[in-house]
PQR file with spaces between the fields and no chain letter, atoms N, CA, C, O and H, PARSE charges and radii, in Angstrom:
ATOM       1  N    UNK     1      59.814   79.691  152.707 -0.4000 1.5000
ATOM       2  CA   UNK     1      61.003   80.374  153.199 -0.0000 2.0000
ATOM       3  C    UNK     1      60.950   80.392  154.725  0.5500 1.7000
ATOM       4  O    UNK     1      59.910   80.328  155.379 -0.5500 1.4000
ATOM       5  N    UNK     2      62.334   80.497  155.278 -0.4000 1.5000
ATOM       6  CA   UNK     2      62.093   80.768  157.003 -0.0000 2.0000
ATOM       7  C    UNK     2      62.219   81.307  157.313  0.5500 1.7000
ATOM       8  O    UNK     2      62.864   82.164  156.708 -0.5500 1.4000
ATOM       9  H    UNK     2      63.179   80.548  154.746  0.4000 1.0000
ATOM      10  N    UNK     3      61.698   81.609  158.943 -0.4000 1.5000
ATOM      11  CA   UNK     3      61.698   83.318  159.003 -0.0000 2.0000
ATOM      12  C    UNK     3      62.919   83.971  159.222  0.5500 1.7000
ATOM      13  O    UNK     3      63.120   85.181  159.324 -0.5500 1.4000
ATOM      14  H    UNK     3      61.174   80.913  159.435  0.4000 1.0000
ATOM      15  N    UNK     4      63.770   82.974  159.286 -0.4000 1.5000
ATOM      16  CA   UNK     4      65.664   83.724  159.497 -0.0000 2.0000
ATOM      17  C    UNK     4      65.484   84.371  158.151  0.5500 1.7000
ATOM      18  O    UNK     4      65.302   85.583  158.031 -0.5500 1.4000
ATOM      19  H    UNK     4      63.607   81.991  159.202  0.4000 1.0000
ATOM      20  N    UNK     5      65.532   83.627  157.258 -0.4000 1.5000
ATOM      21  CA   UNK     5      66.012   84.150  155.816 -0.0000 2.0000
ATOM      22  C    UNK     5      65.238   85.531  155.649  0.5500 1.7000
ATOM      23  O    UNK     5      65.883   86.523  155.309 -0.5500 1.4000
ATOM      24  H    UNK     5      65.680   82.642  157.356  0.4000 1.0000
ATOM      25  N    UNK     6      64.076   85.604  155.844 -0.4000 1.5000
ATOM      26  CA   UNK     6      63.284   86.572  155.936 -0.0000 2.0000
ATOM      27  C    UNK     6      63.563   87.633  156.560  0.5500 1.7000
ATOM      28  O    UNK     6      63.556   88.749  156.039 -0.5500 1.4000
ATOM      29  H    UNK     6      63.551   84.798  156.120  0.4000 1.0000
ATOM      30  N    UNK     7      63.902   87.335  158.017 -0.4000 1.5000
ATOM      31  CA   UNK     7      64.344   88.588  158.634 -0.0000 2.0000
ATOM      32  C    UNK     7      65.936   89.071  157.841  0.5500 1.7000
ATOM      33  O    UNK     7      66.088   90.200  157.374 -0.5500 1.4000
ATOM      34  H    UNK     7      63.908   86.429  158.440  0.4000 1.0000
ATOM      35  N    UNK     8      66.949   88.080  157.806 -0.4000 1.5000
ATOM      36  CA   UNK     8      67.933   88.580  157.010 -0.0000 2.0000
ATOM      37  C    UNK     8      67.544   89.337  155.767  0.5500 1.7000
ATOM      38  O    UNK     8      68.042   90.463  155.774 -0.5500 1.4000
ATOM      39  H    UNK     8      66.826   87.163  158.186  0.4000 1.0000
ATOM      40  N    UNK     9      66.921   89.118  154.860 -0.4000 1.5000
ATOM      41  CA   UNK     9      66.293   90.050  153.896 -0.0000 2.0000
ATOM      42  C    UNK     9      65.754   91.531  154.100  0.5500 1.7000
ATOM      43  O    UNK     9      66.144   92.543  153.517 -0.5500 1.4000
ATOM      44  H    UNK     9      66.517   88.203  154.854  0.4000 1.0000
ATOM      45  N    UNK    10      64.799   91.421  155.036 -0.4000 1.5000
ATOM      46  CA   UNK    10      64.581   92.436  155.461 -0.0000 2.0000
ATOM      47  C    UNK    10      65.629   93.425  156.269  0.5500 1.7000
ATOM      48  O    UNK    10      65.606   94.621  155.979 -0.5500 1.4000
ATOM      49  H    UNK    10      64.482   90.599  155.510  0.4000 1.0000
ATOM      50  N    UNK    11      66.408   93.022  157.124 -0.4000 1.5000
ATOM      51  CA   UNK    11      67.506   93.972  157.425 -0.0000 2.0000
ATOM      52  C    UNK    11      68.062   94.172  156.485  0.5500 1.7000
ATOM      53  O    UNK    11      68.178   95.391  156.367 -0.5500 1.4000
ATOM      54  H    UNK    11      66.427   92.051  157.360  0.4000 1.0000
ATOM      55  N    UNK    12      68.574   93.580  155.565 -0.4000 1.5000
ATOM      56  CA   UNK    12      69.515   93.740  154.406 -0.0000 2.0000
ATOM      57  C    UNK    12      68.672   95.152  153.172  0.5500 1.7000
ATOM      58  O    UNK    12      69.183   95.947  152.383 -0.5500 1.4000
ATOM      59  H    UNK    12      68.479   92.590  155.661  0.4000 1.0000
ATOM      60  N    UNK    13      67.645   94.955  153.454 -0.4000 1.5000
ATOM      61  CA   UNK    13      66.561   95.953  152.744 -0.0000 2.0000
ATOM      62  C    UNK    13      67.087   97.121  153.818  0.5500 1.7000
ATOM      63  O    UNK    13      67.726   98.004  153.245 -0.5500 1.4000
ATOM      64  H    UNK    13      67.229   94.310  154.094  0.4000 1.0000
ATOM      65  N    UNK    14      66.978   97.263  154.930 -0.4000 1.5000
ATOM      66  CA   UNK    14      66.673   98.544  155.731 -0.0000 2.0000
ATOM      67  C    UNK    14      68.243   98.912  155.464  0.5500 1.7000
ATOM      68  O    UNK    14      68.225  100.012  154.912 -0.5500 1.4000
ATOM      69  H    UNK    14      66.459   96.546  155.395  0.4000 1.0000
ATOM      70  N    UNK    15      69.307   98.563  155.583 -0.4000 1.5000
ATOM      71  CA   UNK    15      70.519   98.744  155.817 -0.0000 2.0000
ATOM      72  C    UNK    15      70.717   99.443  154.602  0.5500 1.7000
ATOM      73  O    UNK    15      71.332  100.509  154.610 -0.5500 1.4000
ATOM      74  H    UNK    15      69.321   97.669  156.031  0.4000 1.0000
ATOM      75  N    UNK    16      70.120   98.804  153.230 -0.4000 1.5000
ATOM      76  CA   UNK    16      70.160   99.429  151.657 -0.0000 2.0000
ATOM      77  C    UNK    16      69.887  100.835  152.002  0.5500 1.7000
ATOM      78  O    UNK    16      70.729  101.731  152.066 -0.5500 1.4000
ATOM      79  H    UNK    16      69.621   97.938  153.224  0.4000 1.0000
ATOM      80  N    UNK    17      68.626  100.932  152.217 -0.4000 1.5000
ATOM      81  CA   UNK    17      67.226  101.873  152.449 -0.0000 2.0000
ATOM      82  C    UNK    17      68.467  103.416  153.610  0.5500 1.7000
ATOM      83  O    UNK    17      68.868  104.537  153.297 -0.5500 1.4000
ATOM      84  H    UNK    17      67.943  100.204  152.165  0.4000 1.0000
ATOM      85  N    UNK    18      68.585  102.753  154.611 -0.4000 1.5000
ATOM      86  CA   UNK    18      69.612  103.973  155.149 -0.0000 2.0000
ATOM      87  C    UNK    18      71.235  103.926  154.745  0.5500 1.7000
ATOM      88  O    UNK    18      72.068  104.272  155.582 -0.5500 1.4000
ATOM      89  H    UNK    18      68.260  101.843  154.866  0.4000 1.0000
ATOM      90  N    UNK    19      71.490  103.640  153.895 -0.4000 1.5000
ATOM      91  CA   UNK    19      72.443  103.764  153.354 -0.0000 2.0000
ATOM      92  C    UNK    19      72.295  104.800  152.215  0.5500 1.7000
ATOM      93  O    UNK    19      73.255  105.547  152.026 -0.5500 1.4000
ATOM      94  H    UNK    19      70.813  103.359  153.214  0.4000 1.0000
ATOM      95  N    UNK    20      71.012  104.948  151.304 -0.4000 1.5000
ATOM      96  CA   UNK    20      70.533  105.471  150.647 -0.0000 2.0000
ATOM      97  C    UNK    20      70.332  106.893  150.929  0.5500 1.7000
ATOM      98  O    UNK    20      70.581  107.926  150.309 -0.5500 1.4000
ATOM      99  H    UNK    20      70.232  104.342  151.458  0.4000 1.0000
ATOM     100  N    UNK    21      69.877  106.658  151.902 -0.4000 1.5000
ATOM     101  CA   UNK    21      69.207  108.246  152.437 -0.0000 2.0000
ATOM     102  C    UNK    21      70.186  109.040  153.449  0.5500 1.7000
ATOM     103  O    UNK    21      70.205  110.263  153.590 -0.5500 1.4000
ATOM     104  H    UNK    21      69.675  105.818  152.406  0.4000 1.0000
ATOM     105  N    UNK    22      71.047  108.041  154.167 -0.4000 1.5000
ATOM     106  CA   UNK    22      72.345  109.046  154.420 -0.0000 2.0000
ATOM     107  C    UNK    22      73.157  109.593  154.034  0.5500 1.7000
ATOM     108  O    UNK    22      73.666  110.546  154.625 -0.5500 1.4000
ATOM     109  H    UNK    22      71.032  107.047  154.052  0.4000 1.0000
ATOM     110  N    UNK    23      73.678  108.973  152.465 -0.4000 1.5000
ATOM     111  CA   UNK    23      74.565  109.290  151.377 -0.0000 2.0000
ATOM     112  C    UNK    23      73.710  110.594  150.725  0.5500 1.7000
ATOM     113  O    UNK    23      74.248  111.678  150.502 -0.5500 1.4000
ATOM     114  H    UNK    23      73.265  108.199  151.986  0.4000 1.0000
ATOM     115  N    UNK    24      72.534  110.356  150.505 -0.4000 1.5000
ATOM     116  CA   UNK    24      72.114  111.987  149.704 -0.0000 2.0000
ATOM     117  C    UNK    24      71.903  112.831  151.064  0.5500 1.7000
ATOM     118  O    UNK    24      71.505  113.896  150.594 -0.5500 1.4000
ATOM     119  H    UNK    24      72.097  109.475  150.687  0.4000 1.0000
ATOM     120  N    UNK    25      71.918  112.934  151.904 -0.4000 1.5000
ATOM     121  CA   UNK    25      71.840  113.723  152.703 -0.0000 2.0000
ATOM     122  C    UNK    25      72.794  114.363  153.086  0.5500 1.7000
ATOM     123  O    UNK    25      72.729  115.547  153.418 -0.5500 1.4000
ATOM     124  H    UNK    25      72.242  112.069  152.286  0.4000 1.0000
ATOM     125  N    UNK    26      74.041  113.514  153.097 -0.4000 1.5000
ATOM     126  CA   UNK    26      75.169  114.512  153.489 -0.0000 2.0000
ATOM     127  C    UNK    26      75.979  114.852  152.377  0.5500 1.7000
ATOM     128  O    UNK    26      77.117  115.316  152.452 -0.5500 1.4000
ATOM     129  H    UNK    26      74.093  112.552  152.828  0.4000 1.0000
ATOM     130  N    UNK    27      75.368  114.610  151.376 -0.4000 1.5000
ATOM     131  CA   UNK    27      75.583  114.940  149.522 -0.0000 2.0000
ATOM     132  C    UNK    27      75.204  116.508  149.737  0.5500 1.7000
ATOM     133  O    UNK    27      76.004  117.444  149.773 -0.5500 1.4000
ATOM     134  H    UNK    27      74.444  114.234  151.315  0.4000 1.0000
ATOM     135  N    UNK    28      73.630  116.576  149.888 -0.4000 1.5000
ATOM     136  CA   UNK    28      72.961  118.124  149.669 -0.0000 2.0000
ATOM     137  C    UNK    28      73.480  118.801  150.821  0.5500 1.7000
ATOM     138  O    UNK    28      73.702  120.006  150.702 -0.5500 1.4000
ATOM     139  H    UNK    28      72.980  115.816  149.860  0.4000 1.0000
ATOM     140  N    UNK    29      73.803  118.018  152.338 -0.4000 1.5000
ATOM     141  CA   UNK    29      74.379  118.866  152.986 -0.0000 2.0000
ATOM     142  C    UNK    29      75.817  119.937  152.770  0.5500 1.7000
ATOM     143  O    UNK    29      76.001  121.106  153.108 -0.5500 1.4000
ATOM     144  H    UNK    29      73.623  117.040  152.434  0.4000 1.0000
ATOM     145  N    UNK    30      77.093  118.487  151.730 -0.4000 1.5000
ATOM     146  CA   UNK    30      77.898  119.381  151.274 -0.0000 2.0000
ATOM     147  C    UNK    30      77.687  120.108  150.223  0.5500 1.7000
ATOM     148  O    UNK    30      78.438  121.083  150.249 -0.5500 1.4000
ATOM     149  H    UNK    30      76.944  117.537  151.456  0.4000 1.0000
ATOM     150  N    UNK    31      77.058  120.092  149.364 -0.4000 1.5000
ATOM     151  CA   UNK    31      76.738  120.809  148.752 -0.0000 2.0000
ATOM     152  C    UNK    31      75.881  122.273  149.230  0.5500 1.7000
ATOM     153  O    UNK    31      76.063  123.196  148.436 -0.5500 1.4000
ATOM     154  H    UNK    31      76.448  119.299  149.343  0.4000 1.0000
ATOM     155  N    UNK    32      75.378  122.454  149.891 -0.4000 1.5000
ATOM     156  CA   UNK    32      75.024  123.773  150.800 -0.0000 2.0000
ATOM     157  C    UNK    32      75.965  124.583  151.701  0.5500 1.7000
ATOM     158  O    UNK    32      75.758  125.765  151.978 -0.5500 1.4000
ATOM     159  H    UNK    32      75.230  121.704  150.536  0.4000 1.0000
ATOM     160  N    UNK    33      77.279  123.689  152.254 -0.4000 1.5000
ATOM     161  CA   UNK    33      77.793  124.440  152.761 -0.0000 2.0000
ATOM     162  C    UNK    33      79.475  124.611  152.161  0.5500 1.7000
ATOM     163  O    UNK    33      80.401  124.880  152.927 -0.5500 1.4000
ATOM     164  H    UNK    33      77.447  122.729  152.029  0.4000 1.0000
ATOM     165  N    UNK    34      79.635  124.428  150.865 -0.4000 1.5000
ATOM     166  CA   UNK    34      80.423  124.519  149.947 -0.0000 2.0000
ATOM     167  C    UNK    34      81.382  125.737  149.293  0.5500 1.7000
ATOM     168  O    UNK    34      82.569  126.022  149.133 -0.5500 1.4000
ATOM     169  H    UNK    34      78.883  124.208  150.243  0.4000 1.0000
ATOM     170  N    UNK    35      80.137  126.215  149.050 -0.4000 1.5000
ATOM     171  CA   UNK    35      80.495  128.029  148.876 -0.0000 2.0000
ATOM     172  C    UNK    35      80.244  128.808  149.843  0.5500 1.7000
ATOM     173  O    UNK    35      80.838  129.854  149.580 -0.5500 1.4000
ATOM     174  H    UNK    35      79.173  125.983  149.180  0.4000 1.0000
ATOM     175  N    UNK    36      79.868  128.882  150.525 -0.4000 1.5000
ATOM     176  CA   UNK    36      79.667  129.622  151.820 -0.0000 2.0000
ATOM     177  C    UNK    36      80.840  129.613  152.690  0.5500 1.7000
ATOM     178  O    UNK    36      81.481  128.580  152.884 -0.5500 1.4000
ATOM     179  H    UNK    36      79.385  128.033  150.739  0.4000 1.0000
ATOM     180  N    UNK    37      81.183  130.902  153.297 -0.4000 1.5000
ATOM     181  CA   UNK    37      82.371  131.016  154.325 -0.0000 2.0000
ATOM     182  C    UNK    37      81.970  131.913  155.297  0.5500 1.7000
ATOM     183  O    UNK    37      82.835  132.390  156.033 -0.5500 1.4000
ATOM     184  H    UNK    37      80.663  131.742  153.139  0.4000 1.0000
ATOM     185  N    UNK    38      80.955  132.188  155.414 -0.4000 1.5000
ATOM     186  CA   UNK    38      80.230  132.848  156.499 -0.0000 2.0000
ATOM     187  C    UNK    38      80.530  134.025  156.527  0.5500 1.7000
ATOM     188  O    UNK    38      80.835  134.434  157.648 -0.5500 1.4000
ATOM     189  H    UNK    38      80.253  131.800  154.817  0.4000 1.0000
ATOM     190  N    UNK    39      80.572  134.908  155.532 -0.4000 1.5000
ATOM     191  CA   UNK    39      79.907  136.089  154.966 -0.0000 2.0000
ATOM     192  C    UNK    39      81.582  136.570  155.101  0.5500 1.7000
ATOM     193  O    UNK    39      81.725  137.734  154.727 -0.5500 1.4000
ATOM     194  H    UNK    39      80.324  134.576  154.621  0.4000 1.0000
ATOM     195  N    UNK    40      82.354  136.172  155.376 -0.4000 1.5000
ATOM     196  CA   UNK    40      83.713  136.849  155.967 -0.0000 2.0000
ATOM     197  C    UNK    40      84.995  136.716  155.119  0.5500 1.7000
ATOM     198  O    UNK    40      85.956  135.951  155.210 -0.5500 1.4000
ATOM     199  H    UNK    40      82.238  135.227  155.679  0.4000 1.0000
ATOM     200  N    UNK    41      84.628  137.922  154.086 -0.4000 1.5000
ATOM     201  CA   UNK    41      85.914  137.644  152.732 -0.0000 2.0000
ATOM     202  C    UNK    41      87.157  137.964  153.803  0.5500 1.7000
ATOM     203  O    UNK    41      87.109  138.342  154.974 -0.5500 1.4000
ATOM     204  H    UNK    41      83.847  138.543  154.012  0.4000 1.0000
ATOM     205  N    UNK    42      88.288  137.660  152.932 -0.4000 1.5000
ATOM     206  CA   UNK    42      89.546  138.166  152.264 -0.0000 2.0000
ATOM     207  C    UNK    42      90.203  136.929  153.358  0.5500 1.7000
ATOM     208  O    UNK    42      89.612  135.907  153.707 -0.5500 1.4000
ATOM     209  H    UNK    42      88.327  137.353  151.981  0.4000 1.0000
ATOM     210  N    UNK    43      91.850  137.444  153.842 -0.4000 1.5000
ATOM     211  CA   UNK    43      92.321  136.469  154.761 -0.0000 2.0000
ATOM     212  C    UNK    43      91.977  136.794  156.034  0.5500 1.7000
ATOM     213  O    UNK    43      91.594  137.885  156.455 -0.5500 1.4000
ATOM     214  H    UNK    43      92.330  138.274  153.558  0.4000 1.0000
ATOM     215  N    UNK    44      92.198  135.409  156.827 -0.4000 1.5000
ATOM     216  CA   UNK    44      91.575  134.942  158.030 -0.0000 2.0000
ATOM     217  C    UNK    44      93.011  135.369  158.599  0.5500 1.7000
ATOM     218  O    UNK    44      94.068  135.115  158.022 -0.5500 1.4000
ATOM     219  H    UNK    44      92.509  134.522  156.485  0.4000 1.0000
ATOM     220  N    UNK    45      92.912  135.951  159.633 -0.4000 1.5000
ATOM     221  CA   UNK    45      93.706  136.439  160.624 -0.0000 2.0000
ATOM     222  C    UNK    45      94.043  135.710  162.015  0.5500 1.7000
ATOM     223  O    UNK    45      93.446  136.126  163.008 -0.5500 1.4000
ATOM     224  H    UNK    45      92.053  136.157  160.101  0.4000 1.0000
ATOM     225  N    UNK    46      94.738  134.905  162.125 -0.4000 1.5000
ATOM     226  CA   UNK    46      94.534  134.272  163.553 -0.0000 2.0000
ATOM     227  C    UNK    46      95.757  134.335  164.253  0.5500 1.7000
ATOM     228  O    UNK    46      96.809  134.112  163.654 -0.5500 1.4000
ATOM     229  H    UNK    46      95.222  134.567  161.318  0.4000 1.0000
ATOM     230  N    UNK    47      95.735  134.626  165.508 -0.4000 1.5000
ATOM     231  CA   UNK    47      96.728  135.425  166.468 -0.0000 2.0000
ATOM     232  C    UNK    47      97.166  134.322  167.127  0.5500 1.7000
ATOM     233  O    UNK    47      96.232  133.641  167.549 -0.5500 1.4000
ATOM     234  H    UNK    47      94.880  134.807  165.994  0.4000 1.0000
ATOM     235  N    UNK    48      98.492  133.803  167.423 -0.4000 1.5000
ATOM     236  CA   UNK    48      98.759  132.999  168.345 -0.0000 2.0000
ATOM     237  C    UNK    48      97.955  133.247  169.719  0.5500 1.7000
ATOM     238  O    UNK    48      97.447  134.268  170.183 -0.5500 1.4000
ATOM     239  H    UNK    48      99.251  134.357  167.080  0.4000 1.0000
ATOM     240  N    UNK    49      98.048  131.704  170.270 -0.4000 1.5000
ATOM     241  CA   UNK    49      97.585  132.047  171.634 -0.0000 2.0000
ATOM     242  C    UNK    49      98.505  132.290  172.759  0.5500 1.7000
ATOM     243  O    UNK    49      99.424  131.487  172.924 -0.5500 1.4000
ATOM     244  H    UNK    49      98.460  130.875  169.893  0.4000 1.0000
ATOM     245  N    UNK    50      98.304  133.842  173.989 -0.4000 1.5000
ATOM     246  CA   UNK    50      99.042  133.894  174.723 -0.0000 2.0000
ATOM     247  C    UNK    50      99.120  133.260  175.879  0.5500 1.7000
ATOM     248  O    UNK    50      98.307  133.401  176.792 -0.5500 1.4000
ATOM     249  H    UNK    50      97.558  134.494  173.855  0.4000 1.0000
ATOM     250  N    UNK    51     100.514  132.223  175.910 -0.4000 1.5000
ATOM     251  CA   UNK    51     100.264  131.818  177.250 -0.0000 2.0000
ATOM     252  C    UNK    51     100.798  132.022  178.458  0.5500 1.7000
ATOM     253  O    UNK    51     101.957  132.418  178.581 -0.5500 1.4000
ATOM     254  H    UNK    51     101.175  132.108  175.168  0.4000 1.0000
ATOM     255  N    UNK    52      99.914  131.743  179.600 -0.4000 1.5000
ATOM     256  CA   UNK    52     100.442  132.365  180.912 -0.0000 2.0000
ATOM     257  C    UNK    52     101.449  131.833  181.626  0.5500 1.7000
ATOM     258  O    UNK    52     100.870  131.547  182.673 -0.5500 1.4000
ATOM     259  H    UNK    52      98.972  131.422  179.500  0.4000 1.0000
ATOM     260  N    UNK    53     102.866  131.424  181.792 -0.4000 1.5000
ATOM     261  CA   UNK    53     103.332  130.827  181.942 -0.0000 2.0000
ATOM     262  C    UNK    53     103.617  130.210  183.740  0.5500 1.7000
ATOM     263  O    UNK    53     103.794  131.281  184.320 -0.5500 1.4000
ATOM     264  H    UNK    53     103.337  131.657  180.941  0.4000 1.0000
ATOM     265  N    UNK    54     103.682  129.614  184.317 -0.4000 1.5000
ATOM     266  CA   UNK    54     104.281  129.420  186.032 -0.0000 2.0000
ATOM     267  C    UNK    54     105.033  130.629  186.266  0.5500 1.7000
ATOM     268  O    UNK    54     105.556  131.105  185.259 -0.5500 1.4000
ATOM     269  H    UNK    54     103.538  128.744  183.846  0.4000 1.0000
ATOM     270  N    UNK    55     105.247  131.356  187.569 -0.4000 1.5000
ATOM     271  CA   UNK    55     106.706  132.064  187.779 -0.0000 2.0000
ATOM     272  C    UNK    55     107.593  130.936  187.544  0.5500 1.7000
ATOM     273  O    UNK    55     107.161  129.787  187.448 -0.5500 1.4000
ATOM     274  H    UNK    55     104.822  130.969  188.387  0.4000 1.0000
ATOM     275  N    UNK    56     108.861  131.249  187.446 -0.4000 1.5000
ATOM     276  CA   UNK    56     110.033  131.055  186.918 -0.0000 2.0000
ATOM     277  C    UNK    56     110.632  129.967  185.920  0.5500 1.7000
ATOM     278  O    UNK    56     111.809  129.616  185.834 -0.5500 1.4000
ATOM     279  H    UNK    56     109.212  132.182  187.523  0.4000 1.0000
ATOM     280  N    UNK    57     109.349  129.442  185.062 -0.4000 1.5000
ATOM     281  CA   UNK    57     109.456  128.944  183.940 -0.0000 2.0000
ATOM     282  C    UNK    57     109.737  130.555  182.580  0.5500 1.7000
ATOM     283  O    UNK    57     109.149  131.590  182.269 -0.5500 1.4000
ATOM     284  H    UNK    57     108.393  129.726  185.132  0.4000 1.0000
ATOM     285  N    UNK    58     110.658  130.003  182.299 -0.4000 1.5000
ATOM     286  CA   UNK    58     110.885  130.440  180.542 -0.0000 2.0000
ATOM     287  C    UNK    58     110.343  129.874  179.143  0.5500 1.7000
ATOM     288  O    UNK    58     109.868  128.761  178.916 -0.5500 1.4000
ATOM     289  H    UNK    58     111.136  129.162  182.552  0.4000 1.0000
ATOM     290  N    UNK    59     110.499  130.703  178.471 -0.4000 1.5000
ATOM     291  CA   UNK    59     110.705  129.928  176.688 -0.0000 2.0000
ATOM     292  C    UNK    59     112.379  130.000  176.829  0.5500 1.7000
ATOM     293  O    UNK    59     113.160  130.804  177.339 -0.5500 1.4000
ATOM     294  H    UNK    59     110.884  131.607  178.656  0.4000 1.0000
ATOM     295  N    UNK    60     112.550  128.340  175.880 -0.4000 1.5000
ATOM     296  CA   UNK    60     113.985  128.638  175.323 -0.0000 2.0000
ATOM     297  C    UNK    60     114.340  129.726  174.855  0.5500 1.7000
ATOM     298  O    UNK    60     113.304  130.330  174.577 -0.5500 1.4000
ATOM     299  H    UNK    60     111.915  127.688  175.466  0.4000 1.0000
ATOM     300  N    UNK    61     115.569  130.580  174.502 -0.4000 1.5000
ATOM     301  CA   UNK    61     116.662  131.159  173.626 -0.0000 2.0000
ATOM     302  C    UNK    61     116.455  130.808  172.542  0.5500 1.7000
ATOM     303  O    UNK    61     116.009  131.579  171.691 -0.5500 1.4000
ATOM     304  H    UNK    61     116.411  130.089  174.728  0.4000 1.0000
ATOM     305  N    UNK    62     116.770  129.367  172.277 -0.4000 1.5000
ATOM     306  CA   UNK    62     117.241  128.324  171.052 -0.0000 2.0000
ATOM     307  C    UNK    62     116.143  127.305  170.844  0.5500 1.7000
ATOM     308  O    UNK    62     115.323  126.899  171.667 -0.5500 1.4000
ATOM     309  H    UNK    62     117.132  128.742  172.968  0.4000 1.0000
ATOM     310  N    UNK    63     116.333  126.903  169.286 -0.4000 1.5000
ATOM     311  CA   UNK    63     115.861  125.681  169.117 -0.0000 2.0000
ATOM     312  C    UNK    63     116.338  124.448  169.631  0.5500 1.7000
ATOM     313  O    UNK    63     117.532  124.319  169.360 -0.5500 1.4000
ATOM     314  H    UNK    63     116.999  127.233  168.618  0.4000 1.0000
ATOM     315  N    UNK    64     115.850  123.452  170.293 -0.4000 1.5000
ATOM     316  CA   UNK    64     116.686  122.279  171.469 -0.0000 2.0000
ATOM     317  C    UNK    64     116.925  121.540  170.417  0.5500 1.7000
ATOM     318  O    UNK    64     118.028  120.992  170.427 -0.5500 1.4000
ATOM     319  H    UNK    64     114.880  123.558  170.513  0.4000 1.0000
ATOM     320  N    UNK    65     115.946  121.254  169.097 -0.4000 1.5000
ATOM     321  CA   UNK    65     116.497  120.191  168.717 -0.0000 2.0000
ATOM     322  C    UNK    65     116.704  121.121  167.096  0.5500 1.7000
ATOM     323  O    UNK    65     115.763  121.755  166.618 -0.5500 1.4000
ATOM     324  H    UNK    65     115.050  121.699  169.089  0.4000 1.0000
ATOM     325  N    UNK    66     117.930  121.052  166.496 -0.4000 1.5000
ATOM     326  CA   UNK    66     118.348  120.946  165.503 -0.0000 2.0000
ATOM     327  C    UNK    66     117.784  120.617  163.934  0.5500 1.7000
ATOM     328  O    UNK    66     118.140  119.515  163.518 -0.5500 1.4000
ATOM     329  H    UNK    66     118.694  120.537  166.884  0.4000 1.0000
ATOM     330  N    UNK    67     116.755  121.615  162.792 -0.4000 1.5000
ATOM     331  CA   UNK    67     116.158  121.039  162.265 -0.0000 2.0000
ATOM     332  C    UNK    67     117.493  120.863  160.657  0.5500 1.7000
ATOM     333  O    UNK    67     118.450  121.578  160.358 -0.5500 1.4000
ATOM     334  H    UNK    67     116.466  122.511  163.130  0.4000 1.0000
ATOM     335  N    UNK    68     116.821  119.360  159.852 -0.4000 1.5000
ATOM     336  CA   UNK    68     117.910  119.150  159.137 -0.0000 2.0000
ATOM     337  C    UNK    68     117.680  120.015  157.893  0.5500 1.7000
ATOM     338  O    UNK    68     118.527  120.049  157.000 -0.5500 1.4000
ATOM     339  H    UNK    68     116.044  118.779  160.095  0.4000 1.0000
């Protein structure tokens, strides 16, 4: 055999080999963080953000564009 073929084999082995071990890894990883919500029942509350605007910029009145 030559050593191309050889080395192609062998990468083709390592590429298997971490393909292997990255797939169960981020297998048990989802699986650990699955049920977990970080200790913090019921609904999640999230507040718009306030923004500071330029002087004499506004918010529209109205919607500009028309929804159908």
């Amino acid at each position: 055999m030559s050593s191309t073929l050889i080395d192609f084999l062998l990468c083709g082995l390592a590429y298997v080999l971490l393909s292997y071990f990255l797939g169960a890894w981020t297998k048990r990883r989802r699986k650990k963080s699955s049920g977990s919500d970080g200790g913090m029942g019921g609904k999640s509350e999230i507040a718009p953000p306030v923004l500071d605007l330029p002087p004499g910029v506004t918010w529209p009145k109205q919607e500009l564009v028309e929804s159908e």
